[in-house]
Residue frames as qw, qx, qy, qz and C-alpha x, y, z in Angstrom:
[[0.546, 0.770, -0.082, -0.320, -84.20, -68.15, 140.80],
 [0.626, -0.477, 0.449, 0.424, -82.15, -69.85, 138.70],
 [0.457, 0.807, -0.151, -0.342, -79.85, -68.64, 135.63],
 [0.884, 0.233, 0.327, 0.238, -78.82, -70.17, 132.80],
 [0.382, -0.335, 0.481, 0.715, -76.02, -69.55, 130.75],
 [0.550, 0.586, -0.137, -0.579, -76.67, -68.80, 126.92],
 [0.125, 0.666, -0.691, -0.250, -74.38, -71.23, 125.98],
 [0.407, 0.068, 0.794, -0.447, -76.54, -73.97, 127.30],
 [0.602, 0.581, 0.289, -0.465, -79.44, -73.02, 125.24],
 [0.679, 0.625, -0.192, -0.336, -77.45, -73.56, 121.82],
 [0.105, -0.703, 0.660, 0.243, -75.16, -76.52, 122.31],
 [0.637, 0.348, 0.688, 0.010, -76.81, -78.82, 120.07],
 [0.198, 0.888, -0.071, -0.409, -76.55, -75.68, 117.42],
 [0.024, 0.699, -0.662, -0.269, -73.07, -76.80, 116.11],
 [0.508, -0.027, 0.857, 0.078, -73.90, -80.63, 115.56],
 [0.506, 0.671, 0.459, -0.290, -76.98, -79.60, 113.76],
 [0.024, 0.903, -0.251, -0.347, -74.95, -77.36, 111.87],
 [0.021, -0.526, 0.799, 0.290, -72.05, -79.89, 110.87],
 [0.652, 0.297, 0.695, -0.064, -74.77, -82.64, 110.09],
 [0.516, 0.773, 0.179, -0.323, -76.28, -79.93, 107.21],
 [0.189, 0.868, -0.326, -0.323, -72.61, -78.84, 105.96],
 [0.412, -0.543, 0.719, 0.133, -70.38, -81.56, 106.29],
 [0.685, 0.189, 0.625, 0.322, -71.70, -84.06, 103.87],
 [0.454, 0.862, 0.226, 0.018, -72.41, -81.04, 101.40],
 [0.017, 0.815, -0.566, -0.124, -68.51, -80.10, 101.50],
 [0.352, -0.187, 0.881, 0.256, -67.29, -83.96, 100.83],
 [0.546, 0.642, 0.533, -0.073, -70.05, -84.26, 98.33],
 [0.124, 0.913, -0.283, -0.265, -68.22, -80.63, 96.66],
 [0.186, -0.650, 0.704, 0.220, -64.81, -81.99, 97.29],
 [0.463, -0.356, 0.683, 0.439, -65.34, -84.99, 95.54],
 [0.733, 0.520, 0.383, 0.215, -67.08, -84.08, 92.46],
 [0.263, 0.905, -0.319, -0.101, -64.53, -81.39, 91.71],
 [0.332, -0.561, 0.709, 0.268, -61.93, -84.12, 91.92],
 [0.594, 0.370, 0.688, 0.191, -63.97, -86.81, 89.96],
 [0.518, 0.791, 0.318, 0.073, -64.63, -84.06, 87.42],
 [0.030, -0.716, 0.676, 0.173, -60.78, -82.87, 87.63],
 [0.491, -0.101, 0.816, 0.289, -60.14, -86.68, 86.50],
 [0.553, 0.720, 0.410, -0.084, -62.80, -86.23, 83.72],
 [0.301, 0.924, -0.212, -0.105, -60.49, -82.99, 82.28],
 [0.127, -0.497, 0.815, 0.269, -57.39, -85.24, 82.53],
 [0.569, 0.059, 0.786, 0.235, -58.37, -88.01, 80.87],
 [0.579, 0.747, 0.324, 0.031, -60.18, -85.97, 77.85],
 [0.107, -0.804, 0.552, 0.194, -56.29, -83.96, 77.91],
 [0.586, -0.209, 0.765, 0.164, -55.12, -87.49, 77.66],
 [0.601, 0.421, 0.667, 0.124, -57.31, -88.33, 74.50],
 [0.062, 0.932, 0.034, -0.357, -56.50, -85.05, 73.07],
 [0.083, -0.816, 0.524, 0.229, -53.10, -85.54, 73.08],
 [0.500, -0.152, 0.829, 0.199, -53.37, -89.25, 71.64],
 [0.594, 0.713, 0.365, -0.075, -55.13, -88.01, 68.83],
 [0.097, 0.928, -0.329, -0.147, -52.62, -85.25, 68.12],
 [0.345, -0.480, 0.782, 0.198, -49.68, -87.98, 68.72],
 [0.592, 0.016, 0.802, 0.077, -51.12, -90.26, 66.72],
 [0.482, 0.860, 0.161, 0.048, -52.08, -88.16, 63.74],
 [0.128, 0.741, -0.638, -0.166, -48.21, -86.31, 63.89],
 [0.658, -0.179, 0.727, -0.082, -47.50, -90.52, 63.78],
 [0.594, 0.518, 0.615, -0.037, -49.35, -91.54, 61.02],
 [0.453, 0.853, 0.167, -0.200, -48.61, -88.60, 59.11],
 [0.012, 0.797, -0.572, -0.193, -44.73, -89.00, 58.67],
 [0.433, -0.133, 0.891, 0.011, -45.32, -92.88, 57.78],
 [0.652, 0.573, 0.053, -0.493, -47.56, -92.24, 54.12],
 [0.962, 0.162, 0.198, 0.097, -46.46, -94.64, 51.28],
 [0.617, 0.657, -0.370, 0.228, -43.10, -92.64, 50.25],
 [0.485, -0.429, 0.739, -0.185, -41.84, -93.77, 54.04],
 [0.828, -0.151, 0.534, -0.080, -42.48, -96.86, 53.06],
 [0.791, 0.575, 0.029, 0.207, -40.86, -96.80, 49.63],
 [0.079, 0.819, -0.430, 0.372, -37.92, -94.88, 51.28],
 [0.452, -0.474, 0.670, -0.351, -37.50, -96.97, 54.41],
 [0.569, 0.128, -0.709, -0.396, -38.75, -100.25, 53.30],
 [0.033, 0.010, 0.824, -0.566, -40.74, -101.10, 56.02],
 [0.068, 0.211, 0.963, 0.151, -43.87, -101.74, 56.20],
 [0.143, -0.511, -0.128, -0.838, -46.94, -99.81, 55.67],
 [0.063, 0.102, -0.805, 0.581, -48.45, -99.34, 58.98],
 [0.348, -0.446, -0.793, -0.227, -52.05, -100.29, 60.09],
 [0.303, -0.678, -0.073, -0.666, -54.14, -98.88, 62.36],
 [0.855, -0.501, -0.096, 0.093, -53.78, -101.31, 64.91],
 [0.670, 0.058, -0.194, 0.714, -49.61, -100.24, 65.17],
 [0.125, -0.662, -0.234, -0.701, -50.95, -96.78, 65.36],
 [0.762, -0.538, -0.189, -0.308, -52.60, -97.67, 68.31],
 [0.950, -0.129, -0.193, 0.207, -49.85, -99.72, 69.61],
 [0.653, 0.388, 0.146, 0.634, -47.35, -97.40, 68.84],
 [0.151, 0.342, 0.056, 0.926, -48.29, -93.98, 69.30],
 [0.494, -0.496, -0.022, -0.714, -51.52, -93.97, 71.56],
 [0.819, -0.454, -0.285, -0.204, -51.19, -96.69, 74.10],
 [0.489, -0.134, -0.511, 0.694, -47.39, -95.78, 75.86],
 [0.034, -0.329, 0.021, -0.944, -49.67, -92.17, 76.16],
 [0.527, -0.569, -0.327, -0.540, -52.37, -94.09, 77.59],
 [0.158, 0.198, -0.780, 0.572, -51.18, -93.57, 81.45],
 [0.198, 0.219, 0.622, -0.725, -54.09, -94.74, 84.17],
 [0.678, 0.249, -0.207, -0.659, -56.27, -95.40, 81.14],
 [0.758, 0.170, 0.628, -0.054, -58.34, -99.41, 80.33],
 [0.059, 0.462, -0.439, -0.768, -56.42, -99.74, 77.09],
 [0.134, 0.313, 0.922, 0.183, -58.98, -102.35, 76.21],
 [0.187, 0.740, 0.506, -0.401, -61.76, -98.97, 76.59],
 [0.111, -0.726, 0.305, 0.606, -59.53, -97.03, 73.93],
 [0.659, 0.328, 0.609, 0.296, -60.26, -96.87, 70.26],
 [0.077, 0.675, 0.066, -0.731, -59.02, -95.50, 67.51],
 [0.642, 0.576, 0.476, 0.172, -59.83, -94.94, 63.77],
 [0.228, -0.468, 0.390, 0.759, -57.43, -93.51, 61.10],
 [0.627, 0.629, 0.459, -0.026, -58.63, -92.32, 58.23],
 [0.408, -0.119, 0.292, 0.857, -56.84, -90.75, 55.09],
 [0.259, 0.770, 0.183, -0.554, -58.73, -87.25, 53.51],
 [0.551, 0.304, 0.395, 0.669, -57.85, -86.56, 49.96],
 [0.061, -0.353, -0.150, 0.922, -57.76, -82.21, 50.08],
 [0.265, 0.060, -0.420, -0.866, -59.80, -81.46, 46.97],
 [0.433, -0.350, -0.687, -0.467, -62.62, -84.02, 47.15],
 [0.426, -0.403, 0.335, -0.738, -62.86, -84.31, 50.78],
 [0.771, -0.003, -0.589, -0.241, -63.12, -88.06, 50.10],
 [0.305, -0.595, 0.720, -0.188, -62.02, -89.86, 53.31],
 [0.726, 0.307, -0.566, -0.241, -60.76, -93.03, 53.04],
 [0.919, -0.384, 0.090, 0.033, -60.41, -96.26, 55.71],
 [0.070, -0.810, 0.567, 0.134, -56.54, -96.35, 56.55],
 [0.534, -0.147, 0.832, 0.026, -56.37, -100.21, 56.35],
 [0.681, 0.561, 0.416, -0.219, -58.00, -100.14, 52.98],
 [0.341, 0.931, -0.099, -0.088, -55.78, -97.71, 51.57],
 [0.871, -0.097, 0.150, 0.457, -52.34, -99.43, 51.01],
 [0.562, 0.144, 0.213, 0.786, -51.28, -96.34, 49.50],
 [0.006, 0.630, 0.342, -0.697, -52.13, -92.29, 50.49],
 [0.434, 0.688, 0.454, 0.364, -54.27, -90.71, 48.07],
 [0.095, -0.545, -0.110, 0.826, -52.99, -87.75, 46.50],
 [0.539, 0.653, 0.532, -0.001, -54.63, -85.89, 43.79],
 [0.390, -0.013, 0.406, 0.826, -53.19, -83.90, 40.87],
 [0.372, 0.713, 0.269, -0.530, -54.98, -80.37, 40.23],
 [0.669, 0.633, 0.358, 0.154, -55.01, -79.67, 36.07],
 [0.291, 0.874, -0.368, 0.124, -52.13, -77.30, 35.85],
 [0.886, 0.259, -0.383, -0.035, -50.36, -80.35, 37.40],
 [0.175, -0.494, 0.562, -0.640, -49.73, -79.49, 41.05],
 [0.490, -0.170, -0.844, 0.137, -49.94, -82.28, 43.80],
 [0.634, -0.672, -0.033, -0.381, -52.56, -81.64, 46.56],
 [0.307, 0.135, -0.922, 0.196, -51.35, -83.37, 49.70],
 [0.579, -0.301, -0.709, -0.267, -53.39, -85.47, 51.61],
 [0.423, -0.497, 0.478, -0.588, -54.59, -84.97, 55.28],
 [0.405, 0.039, -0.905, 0.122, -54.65, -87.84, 58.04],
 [0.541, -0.487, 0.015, -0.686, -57.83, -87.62, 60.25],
 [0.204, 0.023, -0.820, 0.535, -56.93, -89.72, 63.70],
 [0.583, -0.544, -0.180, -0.576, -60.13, -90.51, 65.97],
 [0.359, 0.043, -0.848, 0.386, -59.51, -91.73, 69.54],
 [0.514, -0.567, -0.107, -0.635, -62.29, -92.49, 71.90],
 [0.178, -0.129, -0.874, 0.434, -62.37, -94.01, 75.49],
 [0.639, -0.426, -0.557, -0.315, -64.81, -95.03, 77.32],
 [0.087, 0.171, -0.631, 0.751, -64.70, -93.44, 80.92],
 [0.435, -0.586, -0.680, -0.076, -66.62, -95.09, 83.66],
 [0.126, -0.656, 0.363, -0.650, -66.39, -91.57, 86.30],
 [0.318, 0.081, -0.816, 0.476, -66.05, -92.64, 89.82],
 [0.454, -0.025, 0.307, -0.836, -69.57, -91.21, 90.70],
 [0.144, 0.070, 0.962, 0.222, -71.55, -94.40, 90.04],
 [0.390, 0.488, 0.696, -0.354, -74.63, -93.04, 89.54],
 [0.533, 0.687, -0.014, -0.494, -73.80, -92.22, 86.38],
 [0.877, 0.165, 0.380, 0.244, -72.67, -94.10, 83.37],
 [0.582, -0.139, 0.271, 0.754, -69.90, -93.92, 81.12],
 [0.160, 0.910, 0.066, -0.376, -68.81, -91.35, 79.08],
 [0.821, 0.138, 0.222, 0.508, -67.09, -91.30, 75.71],
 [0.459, -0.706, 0.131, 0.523, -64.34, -89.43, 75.28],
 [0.702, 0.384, 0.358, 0.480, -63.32, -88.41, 71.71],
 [0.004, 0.879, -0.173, -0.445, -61.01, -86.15, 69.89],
 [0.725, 0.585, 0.297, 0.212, -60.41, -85.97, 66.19],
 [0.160, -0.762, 0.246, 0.578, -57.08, -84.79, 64.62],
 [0.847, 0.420, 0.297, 0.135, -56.16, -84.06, 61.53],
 [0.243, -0.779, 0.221, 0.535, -53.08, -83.50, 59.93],
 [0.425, 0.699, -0.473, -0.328, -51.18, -82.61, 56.54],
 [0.987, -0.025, 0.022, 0.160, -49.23, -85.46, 55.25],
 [0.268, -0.878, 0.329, 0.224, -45.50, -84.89, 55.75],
 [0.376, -0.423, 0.740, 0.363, -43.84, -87.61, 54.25]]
């Protein structure tokens, strides 16, 4: 007669086993990192909207009658305020658009057009002020390739300060 162990009978058990799990845990592990890089880089674009709207908004045409400097463009903007923020970002994938708001109409206006921030005067002869609406998008290629990019965007808008 002869007797077998149990241990015999299942030791193929555990390969099988780590074949099934193993790629399904690295498969987990790295879209929760690729999709942890996703939430930092839309943080990122967040916060270059925000920076670049508080920018933009302390730099309206009495800065530039006060300071004599120039009015700024959208491209300095950019230059300026959203691309030392853009860390581990393709600043060539990174765009943004500044626009000025007039409060009462709701008008918005192309920042490079406008040489000068609209503000409007209500009839008892109070000054609205003007908001600064900041768009920044990127273009994120994730590290999963079977999918394509993804744009990033985040819109800020602030009062004018200056």
């Amino acid at each position: 007669m002869l007797y077998r162990s149990s241990s015999n009978r299942r030791r193929g058990a555990v390969m099988v086993e780590s074949a099934i799990i193993y790629p399904l845990l690295f498969l987990l592990l790295f879209g929760l990192t690729v999709g942890g890089l996703g939430v930092f880089h839309y943080q990122q674009v967040a916060c270059q909207a925000r920076e670049a709207a508080r920018w933009a908004c302390v730099r309206g045409s009495r800065w530039q009658e006060e300071t004599g400097q120039p009015f700024p463009t959208s491209d300095k903007i950019r230059e300026q305020a959203v691309i030392p923020l853009a860390v581990a970002m393709d600043p060539n994938k990174l765009s943004v658009q500044v626009q000025w708001i007039d409060e009462i109409t709701g008008v918005a206006v192309d920042w490079d057009s406008a040489k000068k921030w609209p503000t409007t005067v209500t009839g008892d002869g109070q000054v609205v002020a003007s908001r600064v609406r900041v768009t920044v998008t990127y273009q994120w290629w994730p590290e999963l390739f079977f999918t394509g990019p993804l744009n990033l965007q985040s819109v800020s808008e602030v009062p004018m300060a200056h």
